[in-house]
C-alpha positions as CSV (number, residue, x, y, z in Angstrom):
1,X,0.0,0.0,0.0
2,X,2.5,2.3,1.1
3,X,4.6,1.7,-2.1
4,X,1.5,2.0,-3.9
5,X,1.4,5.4,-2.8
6,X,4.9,6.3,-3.9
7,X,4.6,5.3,-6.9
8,X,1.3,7.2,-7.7
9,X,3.2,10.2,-6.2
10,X,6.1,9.8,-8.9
11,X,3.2,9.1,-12.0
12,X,3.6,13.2,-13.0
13,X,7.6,13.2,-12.5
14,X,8.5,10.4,-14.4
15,X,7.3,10.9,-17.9
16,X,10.9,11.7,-18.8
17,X,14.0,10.2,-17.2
18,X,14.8,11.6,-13.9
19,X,17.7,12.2,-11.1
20,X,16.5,11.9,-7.8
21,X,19.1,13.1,-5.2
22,X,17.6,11.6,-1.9
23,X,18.2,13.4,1.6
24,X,19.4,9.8,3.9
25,X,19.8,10.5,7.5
26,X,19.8,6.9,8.6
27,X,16.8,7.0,10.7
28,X,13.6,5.0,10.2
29,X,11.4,7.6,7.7
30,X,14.9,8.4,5.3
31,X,15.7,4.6,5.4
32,X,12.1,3.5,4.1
33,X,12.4,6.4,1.4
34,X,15.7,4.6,0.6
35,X,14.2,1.5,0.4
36,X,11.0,3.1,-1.6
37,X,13.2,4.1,-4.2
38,X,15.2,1.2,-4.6
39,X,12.0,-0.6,-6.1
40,X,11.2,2.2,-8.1
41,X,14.3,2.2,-9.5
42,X,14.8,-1.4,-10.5
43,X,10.6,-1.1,-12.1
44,X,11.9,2.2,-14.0
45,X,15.9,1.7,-14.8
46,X,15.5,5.1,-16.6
47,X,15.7,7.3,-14.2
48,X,18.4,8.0,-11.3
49,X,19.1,8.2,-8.0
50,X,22.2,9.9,-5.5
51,X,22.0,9.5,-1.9
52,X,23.5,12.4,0.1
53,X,24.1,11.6,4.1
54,X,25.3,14.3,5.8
55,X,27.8,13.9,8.7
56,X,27.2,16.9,11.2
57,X,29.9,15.2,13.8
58,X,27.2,15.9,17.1
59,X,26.8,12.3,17.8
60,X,29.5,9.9,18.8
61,X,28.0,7.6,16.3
62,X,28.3,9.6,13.6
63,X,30.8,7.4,11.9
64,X,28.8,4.8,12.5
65,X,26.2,6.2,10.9
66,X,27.7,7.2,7.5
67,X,29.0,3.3,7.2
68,X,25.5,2.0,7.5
69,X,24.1,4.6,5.4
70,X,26.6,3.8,2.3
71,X,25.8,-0.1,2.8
72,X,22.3,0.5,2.7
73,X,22.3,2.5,-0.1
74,X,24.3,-0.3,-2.1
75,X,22.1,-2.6,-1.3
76,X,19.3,-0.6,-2.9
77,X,21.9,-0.2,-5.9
78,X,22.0,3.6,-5.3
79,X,25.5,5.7,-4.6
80,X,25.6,7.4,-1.6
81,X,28.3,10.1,-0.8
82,X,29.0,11.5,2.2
83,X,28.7,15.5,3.2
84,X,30.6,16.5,6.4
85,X,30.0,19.8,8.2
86,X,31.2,21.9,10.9
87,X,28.0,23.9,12.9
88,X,29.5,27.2,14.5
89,X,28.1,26.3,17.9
90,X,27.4,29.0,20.4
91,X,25.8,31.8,17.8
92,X,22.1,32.7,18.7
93,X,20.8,30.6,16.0
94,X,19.8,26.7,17.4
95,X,21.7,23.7,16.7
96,X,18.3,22.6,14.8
97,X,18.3,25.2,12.4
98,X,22.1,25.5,12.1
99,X,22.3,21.8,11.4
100,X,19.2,22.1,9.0
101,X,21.0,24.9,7.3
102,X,24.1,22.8,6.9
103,X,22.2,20.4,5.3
104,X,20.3,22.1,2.4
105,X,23.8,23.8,1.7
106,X,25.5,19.8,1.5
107,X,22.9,18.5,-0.9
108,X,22.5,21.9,-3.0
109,X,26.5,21.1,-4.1
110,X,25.3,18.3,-5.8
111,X,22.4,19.5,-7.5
112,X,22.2,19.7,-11.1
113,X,19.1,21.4,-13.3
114,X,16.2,19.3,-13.3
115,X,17.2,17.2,-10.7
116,X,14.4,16.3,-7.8
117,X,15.3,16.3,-3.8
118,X,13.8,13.7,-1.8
119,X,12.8,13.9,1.6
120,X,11.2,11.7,4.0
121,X,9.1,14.6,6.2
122,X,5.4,12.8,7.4
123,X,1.9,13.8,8.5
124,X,3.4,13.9,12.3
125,X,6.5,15.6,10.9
126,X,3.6,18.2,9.8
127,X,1.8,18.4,13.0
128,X,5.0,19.3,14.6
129,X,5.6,22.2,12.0
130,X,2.7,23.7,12.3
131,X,2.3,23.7,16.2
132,X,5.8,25.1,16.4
133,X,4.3,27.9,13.5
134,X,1.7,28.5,15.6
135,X,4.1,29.1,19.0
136,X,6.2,31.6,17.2
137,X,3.2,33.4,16.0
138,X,3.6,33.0,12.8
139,X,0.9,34.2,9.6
140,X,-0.6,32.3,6.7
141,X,2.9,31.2,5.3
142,X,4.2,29.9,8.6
143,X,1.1,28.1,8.6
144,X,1.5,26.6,5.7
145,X,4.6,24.7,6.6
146,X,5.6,21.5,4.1
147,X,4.1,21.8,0.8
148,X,4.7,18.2,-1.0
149,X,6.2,19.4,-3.8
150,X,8.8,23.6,-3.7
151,X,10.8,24.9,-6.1
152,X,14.4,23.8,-4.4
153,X,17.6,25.2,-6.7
154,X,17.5,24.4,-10.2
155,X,15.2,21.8,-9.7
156,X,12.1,20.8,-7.2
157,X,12.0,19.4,-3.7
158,X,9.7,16.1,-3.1
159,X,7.9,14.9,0.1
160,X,6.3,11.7,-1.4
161,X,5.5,10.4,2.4
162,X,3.8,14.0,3.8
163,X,0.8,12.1,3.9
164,X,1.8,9.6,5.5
165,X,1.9,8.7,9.7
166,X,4.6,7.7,11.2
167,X,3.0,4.5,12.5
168,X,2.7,3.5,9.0
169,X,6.3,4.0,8.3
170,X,7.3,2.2,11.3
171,X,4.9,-0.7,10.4
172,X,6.8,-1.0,6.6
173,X,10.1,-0.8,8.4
174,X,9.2,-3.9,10.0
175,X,7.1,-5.7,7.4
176,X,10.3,-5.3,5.3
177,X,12.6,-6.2,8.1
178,X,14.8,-3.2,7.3
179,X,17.5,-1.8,9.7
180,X,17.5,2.0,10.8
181,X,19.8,4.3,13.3
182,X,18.1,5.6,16.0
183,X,19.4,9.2,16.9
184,X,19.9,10.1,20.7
185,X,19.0,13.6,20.5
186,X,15.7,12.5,19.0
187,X,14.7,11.9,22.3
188,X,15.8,15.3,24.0
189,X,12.7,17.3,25.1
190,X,14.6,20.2,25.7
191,X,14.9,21.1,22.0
192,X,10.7,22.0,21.0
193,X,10.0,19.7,18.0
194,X,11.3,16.4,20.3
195,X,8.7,17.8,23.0
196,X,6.1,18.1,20.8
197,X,6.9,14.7,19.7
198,X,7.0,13.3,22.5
199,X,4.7,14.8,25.1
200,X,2.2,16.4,23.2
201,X,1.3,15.6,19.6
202,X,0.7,11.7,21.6
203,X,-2.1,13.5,23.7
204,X,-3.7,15.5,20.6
205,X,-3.7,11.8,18.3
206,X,-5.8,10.3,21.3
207,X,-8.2,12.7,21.7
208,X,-8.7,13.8,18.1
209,X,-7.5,11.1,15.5
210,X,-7.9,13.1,12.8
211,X,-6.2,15.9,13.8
212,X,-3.2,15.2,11.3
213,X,-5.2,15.4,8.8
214,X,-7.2,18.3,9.6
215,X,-3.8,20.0,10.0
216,X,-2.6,19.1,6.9
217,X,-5.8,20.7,5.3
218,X,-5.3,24.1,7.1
219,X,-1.8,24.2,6.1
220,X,-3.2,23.7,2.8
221,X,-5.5,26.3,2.8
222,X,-2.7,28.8,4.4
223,X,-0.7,28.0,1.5
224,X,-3.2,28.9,-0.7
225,X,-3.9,32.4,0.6
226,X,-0.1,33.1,0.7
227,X,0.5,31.8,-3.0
228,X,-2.9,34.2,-4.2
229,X,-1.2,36.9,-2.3
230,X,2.1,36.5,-4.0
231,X,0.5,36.7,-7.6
232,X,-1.4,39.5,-6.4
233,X,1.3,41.4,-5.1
234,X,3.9,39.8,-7.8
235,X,3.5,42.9,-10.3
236,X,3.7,45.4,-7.9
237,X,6.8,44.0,-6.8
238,X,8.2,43.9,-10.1
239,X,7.7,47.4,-10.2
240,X,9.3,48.1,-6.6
241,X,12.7,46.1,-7.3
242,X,15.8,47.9,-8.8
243,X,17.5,46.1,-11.4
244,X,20.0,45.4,-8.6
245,X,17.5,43.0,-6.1
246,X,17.2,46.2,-3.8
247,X,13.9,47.6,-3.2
248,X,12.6,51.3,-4.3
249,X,11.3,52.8,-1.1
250,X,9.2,54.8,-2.5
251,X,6.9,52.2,-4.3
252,X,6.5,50.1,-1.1
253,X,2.8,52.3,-0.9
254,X,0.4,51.6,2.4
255,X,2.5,50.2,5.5
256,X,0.1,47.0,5.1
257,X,1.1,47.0,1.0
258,X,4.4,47.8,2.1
259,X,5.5,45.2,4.8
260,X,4.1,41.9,2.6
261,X,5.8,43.7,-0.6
262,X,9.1,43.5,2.2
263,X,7.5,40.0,3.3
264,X,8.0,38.7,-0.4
265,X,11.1,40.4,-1.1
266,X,13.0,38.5,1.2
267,X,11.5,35.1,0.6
268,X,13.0,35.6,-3.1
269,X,16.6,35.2,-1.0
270,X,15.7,32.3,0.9
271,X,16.3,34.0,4.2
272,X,14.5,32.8,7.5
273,X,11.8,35.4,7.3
274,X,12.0,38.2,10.0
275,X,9.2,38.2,12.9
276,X,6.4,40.4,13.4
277,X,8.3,42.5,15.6
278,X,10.9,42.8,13.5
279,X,8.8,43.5,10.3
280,X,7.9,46.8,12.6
281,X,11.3,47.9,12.7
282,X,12.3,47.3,9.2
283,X,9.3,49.9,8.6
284,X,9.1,52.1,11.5
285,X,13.5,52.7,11.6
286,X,14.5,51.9,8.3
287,X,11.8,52.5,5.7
288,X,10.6,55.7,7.8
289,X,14.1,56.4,8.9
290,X,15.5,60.4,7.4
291,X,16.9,60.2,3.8
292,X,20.4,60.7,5.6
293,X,20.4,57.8,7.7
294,X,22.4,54.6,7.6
295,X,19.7,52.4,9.5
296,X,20.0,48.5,9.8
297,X,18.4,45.7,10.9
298,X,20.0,42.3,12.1
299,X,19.0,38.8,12.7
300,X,20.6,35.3,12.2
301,X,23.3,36.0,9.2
302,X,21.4,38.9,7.3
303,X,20.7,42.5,7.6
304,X,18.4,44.6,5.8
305,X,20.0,48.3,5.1
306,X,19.0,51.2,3.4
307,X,21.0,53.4,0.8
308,X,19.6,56.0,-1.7
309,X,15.9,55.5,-0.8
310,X,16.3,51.6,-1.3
311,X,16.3,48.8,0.7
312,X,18.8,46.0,0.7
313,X,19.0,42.8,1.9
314,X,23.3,42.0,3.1
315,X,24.8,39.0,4.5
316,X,27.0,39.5,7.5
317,X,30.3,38.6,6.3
318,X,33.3,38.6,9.1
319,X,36.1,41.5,8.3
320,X,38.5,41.2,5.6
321,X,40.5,44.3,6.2
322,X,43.5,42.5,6.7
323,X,43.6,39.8,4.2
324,X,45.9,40.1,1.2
325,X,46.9,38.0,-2.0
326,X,49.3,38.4,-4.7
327,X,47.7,38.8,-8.0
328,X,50.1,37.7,-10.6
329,X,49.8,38.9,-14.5
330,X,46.7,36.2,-16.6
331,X,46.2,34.9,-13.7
332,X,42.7,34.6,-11.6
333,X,42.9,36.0,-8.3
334,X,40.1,34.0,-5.9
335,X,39.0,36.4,-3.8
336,X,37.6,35.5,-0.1
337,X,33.6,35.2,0.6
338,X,32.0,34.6,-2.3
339,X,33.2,38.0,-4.0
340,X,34.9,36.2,-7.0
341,X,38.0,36.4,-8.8
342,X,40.3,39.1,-10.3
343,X,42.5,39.2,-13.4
344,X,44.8,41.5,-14.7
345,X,44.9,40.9,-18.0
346,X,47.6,41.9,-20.6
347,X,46.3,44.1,-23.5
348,X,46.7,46.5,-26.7
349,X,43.7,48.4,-25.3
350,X,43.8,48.7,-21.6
351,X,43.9,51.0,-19.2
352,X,46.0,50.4,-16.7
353,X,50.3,50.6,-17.3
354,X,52.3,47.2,-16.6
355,X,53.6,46.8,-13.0
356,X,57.4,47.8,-12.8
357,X,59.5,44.6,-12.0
358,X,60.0,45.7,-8.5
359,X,56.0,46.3,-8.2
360,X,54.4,43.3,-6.8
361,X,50.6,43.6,-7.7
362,X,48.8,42.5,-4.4
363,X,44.7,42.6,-3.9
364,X,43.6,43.9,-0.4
365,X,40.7,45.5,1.2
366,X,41.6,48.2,3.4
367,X,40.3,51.7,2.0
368,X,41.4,53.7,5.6
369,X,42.9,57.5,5.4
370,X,43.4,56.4,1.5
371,X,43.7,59.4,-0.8
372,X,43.8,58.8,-4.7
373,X,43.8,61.0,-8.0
374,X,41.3,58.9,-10.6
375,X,41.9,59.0,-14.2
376,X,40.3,62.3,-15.2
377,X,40.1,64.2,-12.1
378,X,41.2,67.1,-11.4
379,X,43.4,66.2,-7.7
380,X,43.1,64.0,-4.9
381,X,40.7,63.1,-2.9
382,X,39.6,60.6,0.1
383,X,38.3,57.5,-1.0
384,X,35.8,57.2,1.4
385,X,34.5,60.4,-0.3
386,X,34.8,58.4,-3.8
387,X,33.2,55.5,-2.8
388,X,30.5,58.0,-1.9
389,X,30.3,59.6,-5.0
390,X,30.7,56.4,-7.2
391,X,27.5,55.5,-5.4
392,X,29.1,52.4,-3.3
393,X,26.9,51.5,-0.3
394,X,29.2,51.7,2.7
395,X,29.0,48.0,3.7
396,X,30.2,46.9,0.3
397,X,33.6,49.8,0.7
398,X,35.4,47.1,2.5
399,X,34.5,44.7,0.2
400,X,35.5,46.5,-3.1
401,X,39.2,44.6,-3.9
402,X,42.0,47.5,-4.0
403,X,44.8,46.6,-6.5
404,X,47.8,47.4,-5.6
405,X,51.7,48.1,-7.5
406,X,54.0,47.6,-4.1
407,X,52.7,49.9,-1.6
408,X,50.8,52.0,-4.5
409,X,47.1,51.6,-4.8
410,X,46.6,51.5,-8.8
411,X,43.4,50.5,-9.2
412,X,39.6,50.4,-7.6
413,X,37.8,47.1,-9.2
414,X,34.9,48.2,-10.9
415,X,35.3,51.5,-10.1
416,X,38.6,53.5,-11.7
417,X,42.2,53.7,-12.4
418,X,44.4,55.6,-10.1
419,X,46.2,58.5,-12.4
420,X,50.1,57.7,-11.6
421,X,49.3,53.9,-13.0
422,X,47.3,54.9,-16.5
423,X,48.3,53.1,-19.5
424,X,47.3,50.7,-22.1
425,X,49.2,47.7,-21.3
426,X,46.6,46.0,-18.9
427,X,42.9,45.6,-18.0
428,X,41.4,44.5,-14.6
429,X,38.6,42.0,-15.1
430,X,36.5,41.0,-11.6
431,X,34.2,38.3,-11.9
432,X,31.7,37.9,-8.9
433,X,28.1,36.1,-8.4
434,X,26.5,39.2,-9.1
435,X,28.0,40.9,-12.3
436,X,31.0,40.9,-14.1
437,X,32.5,44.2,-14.2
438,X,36.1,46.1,-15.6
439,X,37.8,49.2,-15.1
């Protein structure tokens, strides 16, 4: 029956052959998703399957863990690799979601377009979401909390078991006489979902059997108003975003138009949305803040900052004032947190002149008490001030990469040549996530 099930699930993804990459903790629900797809598999040899365990090292069985996982998976004729990560323990965010986190980032690496992520999450697993939506206080997309099937990278994310209990699971575990880990922390009330698990969803299945269902309907139905709100809102938003991802203060509208508009905005960057209280002080400081303010708000790894009557959303990046790499002539340059690479790149046409043989050409990071002459102006002048007048937000002026000849600075990337190092021997090329731009 349960099989049954599955396969119906898979009826609209398999018209064309597929690669499944399949989320496998080890525990009872992954391990009967494992097992799930392993029949699939051998009735329909077209498509394909990659099992992903990820080892987060907070169990002392761990190891242990990650062995089982890989023998399992062979057995179903499925490869399984092995992601390990380190959590950052003792930040503000919980080992739950830093752990969860962890692992959307591990399987994400080996995604490819088209591809379809599998997870086990069940009609309990539900019930829990929603009851811990509803303690945080959350609104109709809180409430909505596992949708069967999400857009999930360059592909979609499947729950073929979301309506399924966990008693069923167990029972097929057993009928099939299949072997699972069983996860110490899973029985630690202290962290909310395990108490929910364990000392009150029990109490709620008693009194109300079909309480997991009727959950799973309102979620429904809060999914439903927050996807009609989305396409009612989605032109206006259109409208309100720069071509940069920031958003145009000043076609936010109504504070009730304007905080979903900031509601949606963020959910297009996969962020853990802000909370009501925090909603109020993205409007109240930062979208009503004076046109000369530098106001920002903080929580987990992002902040949302305003510049030139926009808003932006800005990941918290530790400071790179003091790091510095040698940049050597065709060569890329990586540059540190996700800002790209750098070439200086010999030319006929350039702008910048050739470094001297005694000039080392280094990339740093550091614009303090610098003072500089661009290419066509008149004198000197602070960089701060040029950063300011080149229309640089001042979060990214530490993350602009500063070229320099020895102790010289020659170049801004993206930005301009420094006068002393003109010429037409050399370009400067920087290649980042965002755009690729020259100077």
């Amino acid at each position: 029956m349960l099989y049954s099930r599955f396969c119906s699930i898979f009826q609209s993804y398999s018209d064309t052959p597929r690669r499944f990459v399949l989320a496998l903790s080890g525990g009872l629900d992954s391990r009967v998703l494992l097992h799930l797809m392993g029949l699939f598999l051998r009735q329909h040899p077209q498509h394909r399957c990659l099992a992903i365990h990820v080892h987060h090292g907070l169990s002392a069985n761990a190891d242990l863990w990650s062995e089982r996982c890989v023998e399992w998976s062979l057995q179903e004729g499925i490869e399984c690799l092995v992601e390990r990560v380190n959590l950052e323990l003792g930040s503000r965010i919980s080992v739950e979601q830093l752990a969860r986190d962890e692992r959307y980032r591990a399987l994400k690496k080996h995604f490819q377009p088209g591809d379809i992520l599998l997870t086990a999450q069940h009609a309990d697993d539900q019930l829990e979401t929603v009851l811990l939506a509803l303690k945080r206080g959350s609104g109709p997309a809180g409430l909505a909390a596992m949708a069967e099937c999400t857009p999930f990278a360059s592909g979609y994310h499947l729950r073929p078991l979301l309506g399924v209990t966990r008693q069923q699971i167990e029972e097929y575990g057993r009928s099939c006489q299949l072997d699972w880990v069983e996860d110490e922390s899973n029985q630690d009330t202290r962290y909310d979902r395990n108490f929910l698990r364990h000392q009150v969803a029990p109490q709620m299945i008693a009194r109300w059997p079909g309480i997991r269902k009727a959950v799973t309907r309102s979620a429904s139905l809060c999914g439903e108003q927050d996807a009609l709100l989305q396409e009612l809102l989605r032109e206006k938003l259109m409208q309100a975003m720069y071509h940069d991802q920031s958003l145009i203060i000043s076609q936010l509208g109504s504070e009730r138009i304007g905080k979903q508009l900031i509601r949606h905005w963020l959910k297009r960057f996969d962020v853990l949305m802000p909370s009501q209280a925090q909603l109020e002080q993205i409007w109240h400081t930062i979208v009503k803040a004076k046109p000369d303010a530098n106001p920002q708000l903080c929580w987990q790894q992002v902040q949302v900052r305003r510049y030139q009557q926009r808003l932006y959303l800005v990941q918290q990046w530790p400071d790179i004032r003091e790091w510095q790499q040698e940049c050597l002539l065709g060569q890329p340059c990586q540059l540190p947190q996700d800002l790209g690479e750098l070439k200086l790149l010999p030319t006929s046409y350039g702008q910048l002149r050739l470094p001297k043989p005694d000039e080392e050409v280094s990339v740093r990071f550091d614009p303090e008490g610098l003072e500089v002459k661009p290419v066509g102006r008149s004198g000197k002048r602070k960089l701060k001030k040029l950063f300011q007048e080149y229309g640089v937000p001042s979060w990214n002026r530490r993350r602009t990469p500063l070229v320099y000849y020895g102790e010289e600075l020659a170049a801004v990337a993206g930005l301009f040549v420094v006068e002393a190092f003109r010429g037409q021997d050399c370009d400067l090329e920087w290649h980042n996530d965002v755009s690729d731009v020259q100077c």
